[in-house]
mmCIF file of the N, C-alpha and C atoms, coordinates in Angstrom:
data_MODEL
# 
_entry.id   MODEL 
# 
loop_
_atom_site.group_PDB 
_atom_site.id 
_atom_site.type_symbol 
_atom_site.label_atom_id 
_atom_site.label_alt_id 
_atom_site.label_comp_id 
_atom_site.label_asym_id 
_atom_site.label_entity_id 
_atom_site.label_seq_id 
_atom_site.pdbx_PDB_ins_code 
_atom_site.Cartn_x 
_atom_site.Cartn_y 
_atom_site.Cartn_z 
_atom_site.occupancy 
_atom_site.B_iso_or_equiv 
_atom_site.pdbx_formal_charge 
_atom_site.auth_seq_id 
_atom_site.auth_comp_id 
_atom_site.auth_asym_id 
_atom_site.auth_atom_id 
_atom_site.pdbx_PDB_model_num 
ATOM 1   N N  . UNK A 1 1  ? 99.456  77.220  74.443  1.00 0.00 ? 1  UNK A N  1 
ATOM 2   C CA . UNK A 1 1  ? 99.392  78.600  74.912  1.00 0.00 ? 1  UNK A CA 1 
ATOM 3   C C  . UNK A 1 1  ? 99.911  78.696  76.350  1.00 0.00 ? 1  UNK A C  1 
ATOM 4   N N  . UNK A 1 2  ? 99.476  77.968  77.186  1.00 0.00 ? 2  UNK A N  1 
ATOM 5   C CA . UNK A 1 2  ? 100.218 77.832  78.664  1.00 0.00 ? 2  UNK A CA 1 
ATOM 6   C C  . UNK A 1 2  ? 101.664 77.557  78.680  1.00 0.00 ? 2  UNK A C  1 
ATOM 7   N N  . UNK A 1 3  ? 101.738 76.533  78.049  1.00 0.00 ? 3  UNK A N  1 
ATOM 8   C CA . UNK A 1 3  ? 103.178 76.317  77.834  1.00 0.00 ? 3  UNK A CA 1 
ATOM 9   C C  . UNK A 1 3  ? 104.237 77.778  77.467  1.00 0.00 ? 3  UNK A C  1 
ATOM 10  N N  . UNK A 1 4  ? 104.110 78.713  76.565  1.00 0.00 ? 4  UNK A N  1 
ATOM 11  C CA . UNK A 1 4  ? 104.582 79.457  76.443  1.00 0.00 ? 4  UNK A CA 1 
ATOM 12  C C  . UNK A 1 4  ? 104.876 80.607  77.190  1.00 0.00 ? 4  UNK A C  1 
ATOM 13  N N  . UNK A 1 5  ? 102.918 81.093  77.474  1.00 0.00 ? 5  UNK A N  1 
ATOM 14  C CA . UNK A 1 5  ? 103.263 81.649  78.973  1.00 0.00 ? 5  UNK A CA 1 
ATOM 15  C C  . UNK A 1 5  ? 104.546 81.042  79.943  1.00 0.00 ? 5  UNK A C  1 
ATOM 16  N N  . UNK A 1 6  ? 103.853 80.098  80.765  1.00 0.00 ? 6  UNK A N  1 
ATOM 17  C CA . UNK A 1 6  ? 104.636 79.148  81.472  1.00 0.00 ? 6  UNK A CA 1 
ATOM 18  C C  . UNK A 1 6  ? 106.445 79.644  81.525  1.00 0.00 ? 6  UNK A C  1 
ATOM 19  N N  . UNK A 1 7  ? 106.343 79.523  80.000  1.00 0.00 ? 7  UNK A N  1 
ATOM 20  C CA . UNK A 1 7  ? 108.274 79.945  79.808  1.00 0.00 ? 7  UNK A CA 1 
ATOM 21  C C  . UNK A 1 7  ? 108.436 81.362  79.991  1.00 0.00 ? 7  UNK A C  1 
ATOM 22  N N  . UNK A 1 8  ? 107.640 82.282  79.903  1.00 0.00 ? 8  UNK A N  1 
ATOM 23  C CA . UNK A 1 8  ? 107.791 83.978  80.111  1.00 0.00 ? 8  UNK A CA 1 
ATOM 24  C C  . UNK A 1 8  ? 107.784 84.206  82.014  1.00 0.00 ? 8  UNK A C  1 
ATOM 25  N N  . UNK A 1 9  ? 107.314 83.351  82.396  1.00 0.00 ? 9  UNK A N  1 
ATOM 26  C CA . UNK A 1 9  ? 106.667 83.757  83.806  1.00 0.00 ? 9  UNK A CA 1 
ATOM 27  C C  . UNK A 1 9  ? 108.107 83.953  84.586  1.00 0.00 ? 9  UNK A C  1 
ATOM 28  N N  . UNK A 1 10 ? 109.096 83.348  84.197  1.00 0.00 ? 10 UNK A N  1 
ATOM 29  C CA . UNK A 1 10 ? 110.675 83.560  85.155  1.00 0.00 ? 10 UNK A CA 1 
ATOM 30  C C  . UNK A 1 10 ? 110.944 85.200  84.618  1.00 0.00 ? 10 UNK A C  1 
ATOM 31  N N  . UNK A 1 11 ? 110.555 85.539  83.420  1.00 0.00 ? 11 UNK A N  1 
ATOM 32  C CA . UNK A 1 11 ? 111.167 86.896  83.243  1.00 0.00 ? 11 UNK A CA 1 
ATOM 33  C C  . UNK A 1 11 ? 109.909 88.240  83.667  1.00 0.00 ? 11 UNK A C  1 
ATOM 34  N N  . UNK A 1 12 ? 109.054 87.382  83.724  1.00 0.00 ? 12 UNK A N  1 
ATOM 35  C CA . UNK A 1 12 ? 107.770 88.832  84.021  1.00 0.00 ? 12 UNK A CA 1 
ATOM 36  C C  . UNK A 1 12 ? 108.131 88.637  85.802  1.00 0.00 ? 12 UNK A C  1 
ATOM 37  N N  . UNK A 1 13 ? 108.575 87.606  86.061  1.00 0.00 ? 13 UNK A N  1 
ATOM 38  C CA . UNK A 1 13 ? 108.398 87.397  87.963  1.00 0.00 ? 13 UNK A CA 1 
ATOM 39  C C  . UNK A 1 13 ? 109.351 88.417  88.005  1.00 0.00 ? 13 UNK A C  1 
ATOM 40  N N  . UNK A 1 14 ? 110.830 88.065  87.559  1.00 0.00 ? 14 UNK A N  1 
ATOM 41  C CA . UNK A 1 14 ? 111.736 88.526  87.430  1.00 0.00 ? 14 UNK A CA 1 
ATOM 42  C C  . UNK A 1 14 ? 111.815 90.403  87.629  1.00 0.00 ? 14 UNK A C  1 
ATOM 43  N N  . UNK A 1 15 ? 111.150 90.905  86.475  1.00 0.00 ? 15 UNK A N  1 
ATOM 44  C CA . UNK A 1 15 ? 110.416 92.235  86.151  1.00 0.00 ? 15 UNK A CA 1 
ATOM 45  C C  . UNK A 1 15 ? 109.778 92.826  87.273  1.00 0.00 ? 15 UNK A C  1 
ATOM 46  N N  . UNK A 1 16 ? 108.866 92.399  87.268  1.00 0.00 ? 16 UNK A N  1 
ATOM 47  C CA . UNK A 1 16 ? 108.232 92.384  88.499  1.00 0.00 ? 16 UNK A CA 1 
ATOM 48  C C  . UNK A 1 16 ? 108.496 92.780  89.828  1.00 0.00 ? 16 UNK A C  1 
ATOM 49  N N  . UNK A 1 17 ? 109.908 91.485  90.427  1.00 0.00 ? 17 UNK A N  1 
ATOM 50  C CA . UNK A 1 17 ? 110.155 91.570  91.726  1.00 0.00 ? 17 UNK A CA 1 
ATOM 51  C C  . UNK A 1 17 ? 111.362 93.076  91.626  1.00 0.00 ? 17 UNK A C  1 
ATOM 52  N N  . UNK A 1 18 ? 112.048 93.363  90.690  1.00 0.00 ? 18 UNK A N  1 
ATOM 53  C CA . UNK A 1 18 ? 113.113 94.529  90.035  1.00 0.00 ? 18 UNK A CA 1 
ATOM 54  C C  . UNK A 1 18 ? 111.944 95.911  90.450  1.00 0.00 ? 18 UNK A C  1 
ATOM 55  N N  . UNK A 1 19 ? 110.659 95.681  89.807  1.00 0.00 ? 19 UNK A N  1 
ATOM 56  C CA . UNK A 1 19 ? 109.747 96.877  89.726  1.00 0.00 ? 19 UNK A CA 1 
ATOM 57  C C  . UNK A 1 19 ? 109.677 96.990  91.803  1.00 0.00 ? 19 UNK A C  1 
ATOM 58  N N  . UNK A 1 20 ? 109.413 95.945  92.480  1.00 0.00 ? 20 UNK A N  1 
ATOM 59  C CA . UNK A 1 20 ? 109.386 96.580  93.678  1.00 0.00 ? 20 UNK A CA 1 
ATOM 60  C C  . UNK A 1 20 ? 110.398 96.964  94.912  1.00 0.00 ? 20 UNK A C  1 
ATOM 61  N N  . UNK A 1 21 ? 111.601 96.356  94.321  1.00 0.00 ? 21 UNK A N  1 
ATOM 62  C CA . UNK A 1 21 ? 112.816 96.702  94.644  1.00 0.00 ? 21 UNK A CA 1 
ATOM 63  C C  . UNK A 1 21 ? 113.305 98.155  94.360  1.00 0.00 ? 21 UNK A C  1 
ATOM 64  N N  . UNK A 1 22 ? 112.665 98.862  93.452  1.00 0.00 ? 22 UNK A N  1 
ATOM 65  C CA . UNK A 1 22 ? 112.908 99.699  93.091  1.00 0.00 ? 22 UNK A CA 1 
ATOM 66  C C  . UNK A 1 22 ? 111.943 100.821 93.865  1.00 0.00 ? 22 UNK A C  1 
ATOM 67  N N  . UNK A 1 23 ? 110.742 100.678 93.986  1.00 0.00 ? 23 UNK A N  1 
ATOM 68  C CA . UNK A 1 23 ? 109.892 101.190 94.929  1.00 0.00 ? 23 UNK A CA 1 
ATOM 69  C C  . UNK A 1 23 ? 110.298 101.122 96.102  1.00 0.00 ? 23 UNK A C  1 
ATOM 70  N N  . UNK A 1 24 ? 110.457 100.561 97.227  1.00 0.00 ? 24 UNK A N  1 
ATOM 71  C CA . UNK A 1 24 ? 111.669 100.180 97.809  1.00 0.00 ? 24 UNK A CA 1 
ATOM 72  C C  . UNK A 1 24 ? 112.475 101.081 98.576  1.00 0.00 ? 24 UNK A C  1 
ATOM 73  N N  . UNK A 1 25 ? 112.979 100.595 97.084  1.00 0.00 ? 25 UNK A N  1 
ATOM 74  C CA . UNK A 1 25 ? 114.064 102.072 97.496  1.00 0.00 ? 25 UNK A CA 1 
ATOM 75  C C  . UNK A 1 25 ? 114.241 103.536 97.480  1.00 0.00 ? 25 UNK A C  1 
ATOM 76  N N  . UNK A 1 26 ? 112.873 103.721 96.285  1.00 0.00 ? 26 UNK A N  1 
ATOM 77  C CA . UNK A 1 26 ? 112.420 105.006 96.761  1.00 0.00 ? 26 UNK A CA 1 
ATOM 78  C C  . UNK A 1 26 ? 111.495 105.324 97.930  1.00 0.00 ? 26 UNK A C  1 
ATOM 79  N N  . UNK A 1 27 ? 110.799 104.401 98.845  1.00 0.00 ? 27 UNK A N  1 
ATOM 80  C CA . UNK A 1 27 ? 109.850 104.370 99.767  1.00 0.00 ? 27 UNK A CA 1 
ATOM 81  C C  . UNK A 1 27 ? 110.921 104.359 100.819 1.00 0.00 ? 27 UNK A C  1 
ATOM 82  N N  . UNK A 1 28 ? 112.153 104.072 100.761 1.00 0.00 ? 28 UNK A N  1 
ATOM 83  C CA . UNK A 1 28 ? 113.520 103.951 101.922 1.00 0.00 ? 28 UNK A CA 1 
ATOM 84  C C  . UNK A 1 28 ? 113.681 105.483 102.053 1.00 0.00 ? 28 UNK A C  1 
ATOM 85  N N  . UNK A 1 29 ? 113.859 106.133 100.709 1.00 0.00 ? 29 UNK A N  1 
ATOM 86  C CA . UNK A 1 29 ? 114.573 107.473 100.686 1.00 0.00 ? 29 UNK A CA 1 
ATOM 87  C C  . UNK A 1 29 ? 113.958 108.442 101.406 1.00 0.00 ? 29 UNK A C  1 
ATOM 88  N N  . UNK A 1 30 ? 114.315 108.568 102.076 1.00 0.00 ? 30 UNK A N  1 
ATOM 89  C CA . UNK A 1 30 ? 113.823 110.283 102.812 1.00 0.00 ? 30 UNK A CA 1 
ATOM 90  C C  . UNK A 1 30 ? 113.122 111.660 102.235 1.00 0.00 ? 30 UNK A C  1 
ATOM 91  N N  . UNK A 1 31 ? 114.160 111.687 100.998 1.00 0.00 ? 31 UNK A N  1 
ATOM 92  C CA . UNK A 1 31 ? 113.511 112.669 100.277 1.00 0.00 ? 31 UNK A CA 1 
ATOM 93  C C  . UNK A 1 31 ? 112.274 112.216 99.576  1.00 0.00 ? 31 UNK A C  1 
ATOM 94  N N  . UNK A 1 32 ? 111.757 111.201 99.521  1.00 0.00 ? 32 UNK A N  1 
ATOM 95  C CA . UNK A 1 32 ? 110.748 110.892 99.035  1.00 0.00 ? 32 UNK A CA 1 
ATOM 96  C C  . UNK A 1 32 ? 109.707 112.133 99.923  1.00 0.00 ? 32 UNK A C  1 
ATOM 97  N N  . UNK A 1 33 ? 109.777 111.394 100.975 1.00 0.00 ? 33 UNK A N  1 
ATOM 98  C CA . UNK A 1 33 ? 108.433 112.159 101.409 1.00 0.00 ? 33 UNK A CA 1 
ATOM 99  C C  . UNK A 1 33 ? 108.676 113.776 102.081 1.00 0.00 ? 33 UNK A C  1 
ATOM 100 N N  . UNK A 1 34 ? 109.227 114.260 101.137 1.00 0.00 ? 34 UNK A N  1 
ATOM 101 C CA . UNK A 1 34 ? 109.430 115.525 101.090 1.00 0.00 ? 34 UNK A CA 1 
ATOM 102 C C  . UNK A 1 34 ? 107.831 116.494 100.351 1.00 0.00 ? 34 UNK A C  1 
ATOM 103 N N  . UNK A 1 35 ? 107.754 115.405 99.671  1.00 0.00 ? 35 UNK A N  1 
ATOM 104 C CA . UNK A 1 35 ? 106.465 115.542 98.757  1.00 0.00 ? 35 UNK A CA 1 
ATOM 105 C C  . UNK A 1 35 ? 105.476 114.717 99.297  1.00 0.00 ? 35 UNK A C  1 
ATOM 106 N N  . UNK A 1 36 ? 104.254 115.079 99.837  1.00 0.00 ? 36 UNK A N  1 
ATOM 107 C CA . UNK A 1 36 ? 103.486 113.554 100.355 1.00 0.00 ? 36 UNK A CA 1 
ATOM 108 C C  . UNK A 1 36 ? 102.702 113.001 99.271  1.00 0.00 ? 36 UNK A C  1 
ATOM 109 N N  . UNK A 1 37 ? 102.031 113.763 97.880  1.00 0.00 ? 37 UNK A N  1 
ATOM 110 C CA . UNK A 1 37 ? 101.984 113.187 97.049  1.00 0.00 ? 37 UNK A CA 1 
ATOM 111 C C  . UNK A 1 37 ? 102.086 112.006 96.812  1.00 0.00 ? 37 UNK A C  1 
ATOM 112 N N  . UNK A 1 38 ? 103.735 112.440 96.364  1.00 0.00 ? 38 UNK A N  1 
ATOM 113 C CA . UNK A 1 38 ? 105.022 111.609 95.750  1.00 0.00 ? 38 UNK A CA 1 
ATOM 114 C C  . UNK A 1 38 ? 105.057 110.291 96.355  1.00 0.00 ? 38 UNK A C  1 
ATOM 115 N N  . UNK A 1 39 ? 105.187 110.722 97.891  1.00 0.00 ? 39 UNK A N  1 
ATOM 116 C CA . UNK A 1 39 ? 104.875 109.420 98.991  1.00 0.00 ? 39 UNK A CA 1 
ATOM 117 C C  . UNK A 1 39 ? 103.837 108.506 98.405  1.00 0.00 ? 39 UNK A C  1 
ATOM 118 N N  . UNK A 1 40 ? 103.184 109.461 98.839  1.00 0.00 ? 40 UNK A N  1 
ATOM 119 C CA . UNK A 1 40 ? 101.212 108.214 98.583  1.00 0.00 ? 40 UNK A CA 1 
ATOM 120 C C  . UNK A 1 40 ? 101.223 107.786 97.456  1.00 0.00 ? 40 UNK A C  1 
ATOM 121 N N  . UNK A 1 41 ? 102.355 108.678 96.298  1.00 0.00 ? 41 UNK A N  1 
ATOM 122 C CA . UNK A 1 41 ? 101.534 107.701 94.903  1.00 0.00 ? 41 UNK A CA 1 
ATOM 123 C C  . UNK A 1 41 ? 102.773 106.274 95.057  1.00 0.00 ? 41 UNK A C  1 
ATOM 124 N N  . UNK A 1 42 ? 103.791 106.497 95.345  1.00 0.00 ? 42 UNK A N  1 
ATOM 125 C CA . UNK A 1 42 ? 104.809 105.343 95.650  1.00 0.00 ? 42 UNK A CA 1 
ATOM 126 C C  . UNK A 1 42 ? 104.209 104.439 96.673  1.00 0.00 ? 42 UNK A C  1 
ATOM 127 N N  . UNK A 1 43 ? 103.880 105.052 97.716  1.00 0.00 ? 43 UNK A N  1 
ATOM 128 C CA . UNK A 1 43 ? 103.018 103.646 98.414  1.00 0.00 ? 43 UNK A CA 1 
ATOM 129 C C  . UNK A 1 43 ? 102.139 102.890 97.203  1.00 0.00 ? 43 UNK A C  1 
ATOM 130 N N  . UNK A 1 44 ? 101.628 103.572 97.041  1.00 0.00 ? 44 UNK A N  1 
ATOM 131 C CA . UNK A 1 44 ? 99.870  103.024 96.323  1.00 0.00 ? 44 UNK A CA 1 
ATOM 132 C C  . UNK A 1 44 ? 101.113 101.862 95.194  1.00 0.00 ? 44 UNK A C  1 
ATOM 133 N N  . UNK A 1 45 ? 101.648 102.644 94.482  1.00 0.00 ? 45 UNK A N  1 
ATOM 134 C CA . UNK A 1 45 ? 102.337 101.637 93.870  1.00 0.00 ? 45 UNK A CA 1 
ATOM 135 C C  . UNK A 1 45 ? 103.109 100.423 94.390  1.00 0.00 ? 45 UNK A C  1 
ATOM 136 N N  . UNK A 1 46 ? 103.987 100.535 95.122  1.00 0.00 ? 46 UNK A N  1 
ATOM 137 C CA . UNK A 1 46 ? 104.341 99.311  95.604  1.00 0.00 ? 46 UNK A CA 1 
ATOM 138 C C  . UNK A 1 46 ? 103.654 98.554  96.451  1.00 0.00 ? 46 UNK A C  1 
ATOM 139 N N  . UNK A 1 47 ? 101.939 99.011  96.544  1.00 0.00 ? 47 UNK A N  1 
ATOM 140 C CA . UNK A 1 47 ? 101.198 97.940  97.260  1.00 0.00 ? 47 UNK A CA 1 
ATOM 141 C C  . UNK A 1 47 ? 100.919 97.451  95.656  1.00 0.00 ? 47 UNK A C  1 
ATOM 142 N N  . UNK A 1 48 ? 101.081 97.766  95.223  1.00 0.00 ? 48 UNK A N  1 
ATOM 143 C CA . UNK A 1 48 ? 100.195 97.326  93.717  1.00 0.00 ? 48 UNK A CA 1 
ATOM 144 C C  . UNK A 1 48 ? 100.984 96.677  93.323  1.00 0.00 ? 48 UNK A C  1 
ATOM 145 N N  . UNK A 1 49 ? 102.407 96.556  93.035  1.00 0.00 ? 49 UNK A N  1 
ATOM 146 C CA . UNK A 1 49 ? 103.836 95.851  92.565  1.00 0.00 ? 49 UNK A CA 1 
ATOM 147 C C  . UNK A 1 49 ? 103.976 94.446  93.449  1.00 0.00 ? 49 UNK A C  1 
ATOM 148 N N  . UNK A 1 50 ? 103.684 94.692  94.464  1.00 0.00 ? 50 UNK A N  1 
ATOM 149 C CA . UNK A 1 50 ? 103.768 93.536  95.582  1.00 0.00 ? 50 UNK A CA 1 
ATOM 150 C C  . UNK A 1 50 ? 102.582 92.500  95.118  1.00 0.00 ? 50 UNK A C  1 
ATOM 151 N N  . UNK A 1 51 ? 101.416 93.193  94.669  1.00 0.00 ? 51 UNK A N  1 
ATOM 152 C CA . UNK A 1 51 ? 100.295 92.433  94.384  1.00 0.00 ? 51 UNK A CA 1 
ATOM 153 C C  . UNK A 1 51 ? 100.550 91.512  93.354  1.00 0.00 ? 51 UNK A C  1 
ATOM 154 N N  . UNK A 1 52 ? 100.932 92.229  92.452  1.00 0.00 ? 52 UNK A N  1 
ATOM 155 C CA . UNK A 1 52 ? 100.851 91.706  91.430  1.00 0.00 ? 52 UNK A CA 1 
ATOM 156 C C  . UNK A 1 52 ? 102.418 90.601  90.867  1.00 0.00 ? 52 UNK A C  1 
ATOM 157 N N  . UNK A 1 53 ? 103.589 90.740  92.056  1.00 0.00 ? 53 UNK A N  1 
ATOM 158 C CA . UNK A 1 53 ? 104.331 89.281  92.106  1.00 0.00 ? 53 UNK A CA 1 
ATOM 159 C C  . UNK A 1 53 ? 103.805 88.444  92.834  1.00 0.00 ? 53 UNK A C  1 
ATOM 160 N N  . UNK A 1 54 ? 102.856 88.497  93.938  1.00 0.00 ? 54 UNK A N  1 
ATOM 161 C CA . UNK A 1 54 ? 101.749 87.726  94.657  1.00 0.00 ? 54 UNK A CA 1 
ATOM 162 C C  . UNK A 1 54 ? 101.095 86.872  93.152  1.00 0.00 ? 54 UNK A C  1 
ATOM 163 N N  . UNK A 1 55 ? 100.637 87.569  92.736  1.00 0.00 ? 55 UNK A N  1 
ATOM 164 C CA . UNK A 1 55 ? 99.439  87.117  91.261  1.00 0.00 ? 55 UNK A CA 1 
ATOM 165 C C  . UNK A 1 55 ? 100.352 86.304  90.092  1.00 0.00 ? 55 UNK A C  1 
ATOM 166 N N  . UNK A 1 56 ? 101.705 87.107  90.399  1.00 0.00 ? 56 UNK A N  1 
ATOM 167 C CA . UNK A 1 56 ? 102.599 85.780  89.007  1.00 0.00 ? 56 UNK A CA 1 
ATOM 168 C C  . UNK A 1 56 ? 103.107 84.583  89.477  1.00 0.00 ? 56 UNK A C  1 
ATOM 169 N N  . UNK A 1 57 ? 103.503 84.702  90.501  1.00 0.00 ? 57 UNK A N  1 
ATOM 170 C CA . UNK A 1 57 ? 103.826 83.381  91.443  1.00 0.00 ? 57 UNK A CA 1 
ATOM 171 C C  . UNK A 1 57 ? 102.287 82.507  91.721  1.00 0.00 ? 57 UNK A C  1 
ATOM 172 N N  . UNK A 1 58 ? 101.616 83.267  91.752  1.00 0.00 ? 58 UNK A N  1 
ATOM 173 C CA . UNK A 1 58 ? 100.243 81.813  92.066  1.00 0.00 ? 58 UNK A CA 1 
ATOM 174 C C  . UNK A 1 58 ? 100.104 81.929  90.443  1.00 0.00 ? 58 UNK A C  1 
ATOM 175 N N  . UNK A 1 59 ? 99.884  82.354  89.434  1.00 0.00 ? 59 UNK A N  1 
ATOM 176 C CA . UNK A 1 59 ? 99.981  81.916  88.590  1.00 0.00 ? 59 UNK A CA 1 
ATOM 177 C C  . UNK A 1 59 ? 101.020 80.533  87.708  1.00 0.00 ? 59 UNK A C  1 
ATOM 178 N N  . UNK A 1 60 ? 102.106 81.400  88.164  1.00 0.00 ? 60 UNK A N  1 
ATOM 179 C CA . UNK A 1 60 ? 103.224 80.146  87.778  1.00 0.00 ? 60 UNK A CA 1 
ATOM 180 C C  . UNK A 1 60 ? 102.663 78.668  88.397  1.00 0.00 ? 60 UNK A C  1 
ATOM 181 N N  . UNK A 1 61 ? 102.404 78.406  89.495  1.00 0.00 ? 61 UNK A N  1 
ATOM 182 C CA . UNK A 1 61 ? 102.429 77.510  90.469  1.00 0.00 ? 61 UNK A CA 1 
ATOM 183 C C  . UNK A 1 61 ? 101.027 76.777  89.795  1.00 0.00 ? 61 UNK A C  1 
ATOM 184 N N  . UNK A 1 62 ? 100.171 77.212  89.201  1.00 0.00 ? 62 UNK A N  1 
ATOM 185 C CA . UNK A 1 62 ? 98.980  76.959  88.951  1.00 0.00 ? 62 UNK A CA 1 
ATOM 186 C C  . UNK A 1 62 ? 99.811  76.650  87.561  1.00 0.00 ? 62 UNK A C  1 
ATOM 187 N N  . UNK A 1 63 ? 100.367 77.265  86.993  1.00 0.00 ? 63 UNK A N  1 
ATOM 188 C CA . UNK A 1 63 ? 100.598 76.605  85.069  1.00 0.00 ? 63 UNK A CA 1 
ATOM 189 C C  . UNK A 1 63 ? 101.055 75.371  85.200  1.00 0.00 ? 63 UNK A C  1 
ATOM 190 N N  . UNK A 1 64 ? 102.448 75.155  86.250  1.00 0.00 ? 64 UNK A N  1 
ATOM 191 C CA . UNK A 1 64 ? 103.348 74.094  86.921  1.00 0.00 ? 64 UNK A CA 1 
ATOM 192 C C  . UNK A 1 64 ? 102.435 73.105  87.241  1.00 0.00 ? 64 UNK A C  1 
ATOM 193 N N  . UNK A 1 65 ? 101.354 73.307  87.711  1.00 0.00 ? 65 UNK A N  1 
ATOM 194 C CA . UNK A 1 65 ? 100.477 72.293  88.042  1.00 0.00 ? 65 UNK A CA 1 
ATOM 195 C C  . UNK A 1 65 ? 99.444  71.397  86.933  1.00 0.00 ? 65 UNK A C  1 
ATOM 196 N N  . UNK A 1 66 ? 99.534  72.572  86.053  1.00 0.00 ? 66 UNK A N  1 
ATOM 197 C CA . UNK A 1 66 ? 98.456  72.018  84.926  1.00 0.00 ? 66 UNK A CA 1 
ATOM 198 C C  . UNK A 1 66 ? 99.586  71.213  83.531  1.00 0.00 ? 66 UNK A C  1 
ATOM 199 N N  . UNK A 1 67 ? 100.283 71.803  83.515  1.00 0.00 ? 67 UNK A N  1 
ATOM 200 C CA . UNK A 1 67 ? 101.297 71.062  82.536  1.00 0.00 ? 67 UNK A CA 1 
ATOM 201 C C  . UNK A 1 67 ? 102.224 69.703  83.516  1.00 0.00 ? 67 UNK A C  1 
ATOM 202 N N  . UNK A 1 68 ? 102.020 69.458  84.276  1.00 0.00 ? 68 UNK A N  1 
ATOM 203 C CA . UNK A 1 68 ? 102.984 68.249  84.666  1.00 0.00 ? 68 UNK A CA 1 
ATOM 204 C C  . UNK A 1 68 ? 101.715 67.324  85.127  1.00 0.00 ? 68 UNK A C  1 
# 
């Protein structure tokens, strides 16, 4: 079961780091915070996007460790 994980974790990191690149770049845009909403819910998210490639990378590093 790790093992398999293990092999998904390059494409969920992958996913992942795309999802906050993308936040990003809407948190860059100006017109974002035209809306402060819009703003705050894009912050809130890319603190949450950031978290959670934080959480696949110590994961990976932890599978890497248990399979070798």
């Amino acid at each position: 079961k790790e093992q398999k994980e293990l092999e998904g974790m390059d494409t969920a990191i992958h996913a992942a780091e795309a999802n906050v690149q993308r936040l990003e770049a809407l948190a860059n845009n100006p017109a974002t915070y035209q809306q402060r909403e819009h703003a705050a819910n894009i912050s809130t998210e890319l603190t949450a996007a950031r978290v959670e490639v934080d959480r696949l990378y110590a994961r990976w590093a932890e599978l890497e460790a248990m399979l070798q």
